[in-house]
C-alpha positions as CSV (number, residue, x, y, z in Angstrom):
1,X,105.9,76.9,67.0
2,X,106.0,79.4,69.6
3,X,105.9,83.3,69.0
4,X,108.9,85.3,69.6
5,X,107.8,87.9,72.4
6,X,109.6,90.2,69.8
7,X,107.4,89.7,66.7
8,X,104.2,90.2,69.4
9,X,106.2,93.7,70.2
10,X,106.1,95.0,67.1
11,X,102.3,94.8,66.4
12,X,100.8,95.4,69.9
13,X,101.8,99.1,71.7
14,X,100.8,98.4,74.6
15,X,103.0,95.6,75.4
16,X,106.6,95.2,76.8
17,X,109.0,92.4,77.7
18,X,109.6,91.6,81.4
19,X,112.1,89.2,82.5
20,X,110.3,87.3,85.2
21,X,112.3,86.0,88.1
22,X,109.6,84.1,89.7
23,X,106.2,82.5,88.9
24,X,103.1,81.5,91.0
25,X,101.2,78.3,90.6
26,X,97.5,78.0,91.1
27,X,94.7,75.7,90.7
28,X,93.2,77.3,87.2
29,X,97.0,76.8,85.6
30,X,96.6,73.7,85.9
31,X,93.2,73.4,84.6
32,X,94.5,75.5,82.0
33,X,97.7,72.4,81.1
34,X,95.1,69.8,81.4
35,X,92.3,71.6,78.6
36,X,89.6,72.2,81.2
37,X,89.6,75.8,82.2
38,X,86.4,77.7,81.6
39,X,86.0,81.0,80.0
40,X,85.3,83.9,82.6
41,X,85.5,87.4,83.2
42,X,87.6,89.7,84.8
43,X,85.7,93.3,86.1
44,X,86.8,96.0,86.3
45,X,87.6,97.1,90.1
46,X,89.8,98.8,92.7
47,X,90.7,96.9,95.4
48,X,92.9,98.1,98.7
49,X,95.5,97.5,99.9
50,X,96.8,97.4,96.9
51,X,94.2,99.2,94.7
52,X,94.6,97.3,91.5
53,X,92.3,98.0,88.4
54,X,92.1,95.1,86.3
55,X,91.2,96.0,82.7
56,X,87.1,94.1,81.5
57,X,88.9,91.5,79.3
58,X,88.3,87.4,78.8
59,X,89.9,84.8,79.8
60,X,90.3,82.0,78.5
61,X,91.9,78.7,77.7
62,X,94.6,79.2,75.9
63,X,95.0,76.8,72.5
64,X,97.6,73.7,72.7
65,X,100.3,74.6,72.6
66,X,101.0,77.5,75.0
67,X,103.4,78.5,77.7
68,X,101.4,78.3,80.7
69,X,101.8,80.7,83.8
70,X,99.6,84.2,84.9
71,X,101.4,85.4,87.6
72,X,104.6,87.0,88.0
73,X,107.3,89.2,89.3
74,X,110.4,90.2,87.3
75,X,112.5,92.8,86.0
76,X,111.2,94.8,83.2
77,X,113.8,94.0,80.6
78,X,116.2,95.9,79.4
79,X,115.7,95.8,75.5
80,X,112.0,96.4,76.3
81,X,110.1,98.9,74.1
82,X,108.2,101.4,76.5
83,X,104.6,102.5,75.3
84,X,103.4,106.0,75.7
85,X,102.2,106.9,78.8
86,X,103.9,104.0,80.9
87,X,105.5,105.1,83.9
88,X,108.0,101.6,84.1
89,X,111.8,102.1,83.0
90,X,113.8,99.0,82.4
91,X,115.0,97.6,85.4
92,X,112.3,98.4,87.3
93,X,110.5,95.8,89.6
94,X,107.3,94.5,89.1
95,X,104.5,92.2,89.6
96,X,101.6,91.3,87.5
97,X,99.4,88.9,85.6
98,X,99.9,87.8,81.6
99,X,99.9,84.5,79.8
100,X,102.9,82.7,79.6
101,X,104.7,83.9,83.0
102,X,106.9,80.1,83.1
103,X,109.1,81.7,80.7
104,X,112.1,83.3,81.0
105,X,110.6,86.3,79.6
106,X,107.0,87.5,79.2
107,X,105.2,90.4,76.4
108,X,102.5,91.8,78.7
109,X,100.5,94.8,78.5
110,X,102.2,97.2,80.9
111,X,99.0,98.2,82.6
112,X,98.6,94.8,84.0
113,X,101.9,95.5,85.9
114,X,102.2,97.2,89.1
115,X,105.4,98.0,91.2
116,X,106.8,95.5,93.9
117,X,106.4,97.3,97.2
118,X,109.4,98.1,99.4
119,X,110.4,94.9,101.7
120,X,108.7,92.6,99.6
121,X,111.0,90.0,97.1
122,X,110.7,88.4,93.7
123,X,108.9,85.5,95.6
124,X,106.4,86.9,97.5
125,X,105.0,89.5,95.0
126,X,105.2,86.5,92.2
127,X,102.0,85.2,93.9
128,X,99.8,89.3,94.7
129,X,98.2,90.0,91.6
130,X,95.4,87.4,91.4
131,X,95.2,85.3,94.8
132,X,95.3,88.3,97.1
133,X,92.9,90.7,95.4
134,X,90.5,87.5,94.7
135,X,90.8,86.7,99.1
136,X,90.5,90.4,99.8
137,X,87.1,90.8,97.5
138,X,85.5,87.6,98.2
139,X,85.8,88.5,102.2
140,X,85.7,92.2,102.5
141,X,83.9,92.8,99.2
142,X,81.5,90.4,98.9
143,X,81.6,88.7,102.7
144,X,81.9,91.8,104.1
145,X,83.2,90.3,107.2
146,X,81.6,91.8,110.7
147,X,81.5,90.9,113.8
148,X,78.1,88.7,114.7
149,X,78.4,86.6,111.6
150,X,80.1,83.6,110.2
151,X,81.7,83.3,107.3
152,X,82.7,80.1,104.7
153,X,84.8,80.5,101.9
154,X,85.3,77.9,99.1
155,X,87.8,79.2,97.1
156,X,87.9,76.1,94.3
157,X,84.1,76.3,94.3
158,X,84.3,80.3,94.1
159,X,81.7,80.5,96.6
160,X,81.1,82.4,99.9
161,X,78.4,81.8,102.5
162,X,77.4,83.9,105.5
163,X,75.9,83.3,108.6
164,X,74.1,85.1,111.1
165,X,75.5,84.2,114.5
166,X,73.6,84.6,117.0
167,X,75.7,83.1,119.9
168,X,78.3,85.9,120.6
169,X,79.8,88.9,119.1
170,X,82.9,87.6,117.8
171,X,83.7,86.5,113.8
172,X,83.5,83.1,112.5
173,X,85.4,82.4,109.1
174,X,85.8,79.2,107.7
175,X,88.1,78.8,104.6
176,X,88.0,75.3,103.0
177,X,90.9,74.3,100.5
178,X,93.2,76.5,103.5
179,X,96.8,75.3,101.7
180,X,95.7,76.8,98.4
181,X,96.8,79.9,97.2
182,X,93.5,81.8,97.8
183,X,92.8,80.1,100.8
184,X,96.4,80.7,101.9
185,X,95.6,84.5,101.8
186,X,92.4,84.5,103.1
187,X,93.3,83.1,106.3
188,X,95.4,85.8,106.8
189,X,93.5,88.3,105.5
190,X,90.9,86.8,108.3
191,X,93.3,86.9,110.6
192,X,94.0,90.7,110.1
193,X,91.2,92.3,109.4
194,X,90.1,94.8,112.1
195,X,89.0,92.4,114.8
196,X,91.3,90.2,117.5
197,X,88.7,88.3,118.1
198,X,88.1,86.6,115.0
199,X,87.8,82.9,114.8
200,X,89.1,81.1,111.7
201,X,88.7,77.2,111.2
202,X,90.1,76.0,108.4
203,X,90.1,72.9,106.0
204,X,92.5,71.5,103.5
């Protein structure tokens, strides 16, 4: 029997309803419907563009039976409660990350939550909370891409190797699993990241 997102309401102030308009698959939700996704953890960290702080908190898989779904964008309803301290008003836009997100509505905590930007719809935010930020660290962050070195990222083996190249001054990146949704956004983070003259091969 599934919990109302009421009921959850009334014991937890830091949560709110949002009515999400569109949700994002990835490969972990599905690890997550099949019983096989690990336990990990989420750090604390700000990352740009979009400068998101992601509270320290598990993650985990969820007991049978659950609504599955993470990602999001949506409406935040307009019934919704609204905690102390949250600057989100009904009807506002947002995007953001909670268990649950295939439903028609969703009790998150509001500071997992962050508003759409201007120019950007229901479909495209619905997939910037986790794939984006988790591109953007593993090249930038961790990669730290730079011109002389070659770079391969494996996003469903959540590992990145670099290269010294000694052959020319330009960037080499290689993304493997390219049509996923990390991979998706790493080749276009590659693509845009401060040099022209970056070279990005790419397997699916």
């Amino acid at each position: 029997m599934f919990v109302n997102p009421s009921k959850i309401l009334a014991n937890v102030q830091m949560n709110f309803t949002v009515s999400a308009s569109f949700s994002a698959l990835n490969f972990f939700d599905i690890l997550q419907t099949q019983g096989k996704y690990q336990r990990v953890s989420c750090h604390t960290r700000s990352l740009t563009p979009f400068a998101l702080t992601l509270d320290p908190r598990p993650t985990d898989q969820p007991p049978f039976p659950f609504v599955g779904g993470a990602e999001f964008a949506g409406r935040i309803s307009k019934d919704s409660p609204i905690p102390p301290g949250c600057p989100f008003k009904p009807g506002d836009r947002v995007f953001g990350s909670g268990q649950g997100a295939y439903a028609e509505k969703i009790a998150t905590n509001w500071k997992q939550l962050f508003p759409i930007p201007k120019g950007i719809n229901y479909n495209e935010a619905a997939g910037l909370f986790v794939t984006w930020p988790t591109s953007y660290e593993a090249l930038v962050g961790r990669a730290e891409l730079k011109a002389g070195e070659r770079t391969v990222l494996r996003p469903r083996e959540r590992s990145i190797e670099i290269f010294t190249s000694f052959g020319g001054a330009g960037e080499w990146c290689l993304v493997h699993a390219g049509a996923g949704g990390v991979g998706l956004a790493a080749i276009q983070i590659a693509k845009g990241w401060k040099s022209h003259s970056s070279t990005i091969g790419v397997t699916l």
